[in-house]
C-alpha positions in Angstrom: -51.1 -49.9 -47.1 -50.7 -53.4 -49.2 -48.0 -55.2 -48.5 -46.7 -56.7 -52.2 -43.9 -58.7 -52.3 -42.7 -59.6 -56.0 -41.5 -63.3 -56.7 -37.9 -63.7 -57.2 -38.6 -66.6 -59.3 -40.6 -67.2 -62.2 -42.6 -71.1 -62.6 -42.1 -73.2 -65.5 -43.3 -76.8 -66.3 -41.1 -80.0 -67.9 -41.4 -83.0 -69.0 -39.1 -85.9 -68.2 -39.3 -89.7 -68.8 -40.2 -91.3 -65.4 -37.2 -93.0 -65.2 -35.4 -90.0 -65.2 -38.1 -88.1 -62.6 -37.1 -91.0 -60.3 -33.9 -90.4 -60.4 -34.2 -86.7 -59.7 -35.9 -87.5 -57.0 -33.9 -90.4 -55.1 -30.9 -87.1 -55.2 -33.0 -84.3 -54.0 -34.0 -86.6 -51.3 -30.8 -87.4 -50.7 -30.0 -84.2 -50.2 -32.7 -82.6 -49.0 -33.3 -80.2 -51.6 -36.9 -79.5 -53.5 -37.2 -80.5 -57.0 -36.5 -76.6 -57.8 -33.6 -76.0 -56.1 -31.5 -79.5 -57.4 -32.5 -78.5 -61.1 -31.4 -74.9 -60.1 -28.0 -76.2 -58.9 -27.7 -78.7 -61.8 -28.3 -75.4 -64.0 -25.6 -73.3 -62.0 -23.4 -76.1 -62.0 -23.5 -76.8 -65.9 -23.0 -73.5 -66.6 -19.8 -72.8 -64.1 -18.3 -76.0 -66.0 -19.4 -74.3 -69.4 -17.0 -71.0 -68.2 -14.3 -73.5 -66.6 -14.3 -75.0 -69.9 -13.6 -71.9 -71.9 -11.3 -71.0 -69.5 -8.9 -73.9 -70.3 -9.4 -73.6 -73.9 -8.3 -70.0 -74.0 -5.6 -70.9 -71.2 -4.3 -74.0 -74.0 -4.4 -71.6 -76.7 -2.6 -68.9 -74.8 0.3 -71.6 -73.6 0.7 -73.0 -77.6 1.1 -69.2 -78.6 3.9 -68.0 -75.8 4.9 -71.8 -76.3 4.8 -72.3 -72.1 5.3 -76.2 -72.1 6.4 -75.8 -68.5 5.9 -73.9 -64.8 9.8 -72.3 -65.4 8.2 -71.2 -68.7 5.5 -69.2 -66.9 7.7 -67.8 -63.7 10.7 -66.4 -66.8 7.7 -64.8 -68.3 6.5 -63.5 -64.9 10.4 -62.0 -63.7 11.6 -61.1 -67.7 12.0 -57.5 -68.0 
């Protein structure tokens, strides 16, 4: 019987200007990450900040229409039957 374990990652190749590959990594070795796992988190992190970010915009568009300019505005709308 084989034993076959499947990747749970798939390899890609980049280019970056040097200056930028230096800085990469000075912070992975700051942190003590590979190459792959800082882009990985800088990919995670970008796109939590991407959600965040359409979060806020909905949340602004939803105060302008209810016209909630305050936190009493939000707790009458909570307790109004």
């Amino acid at each position: 019987m084989t034993n076959v374990q499947t990747r749970n990652t798939d390899v890609i190749s980049i280019s970056m200007p040097p200056q930028t590959l230096k800085r990469l990594d000075r912070i992975r070795l700051k942190l003590g990450q590979t190459r792959s796992s800082l882009i990985t988190s800088l990919v995670n992190h970008y796109s939590l900040e991407q959600k965040w970010q359409l979060l806020r915009k909905w949340g602004t568009h939803t105060a302008k229409k209810l016209k909630i300019t305050s936190e009493d505005d939000i707790d009458q709308l909570l307790h109004t039957k």
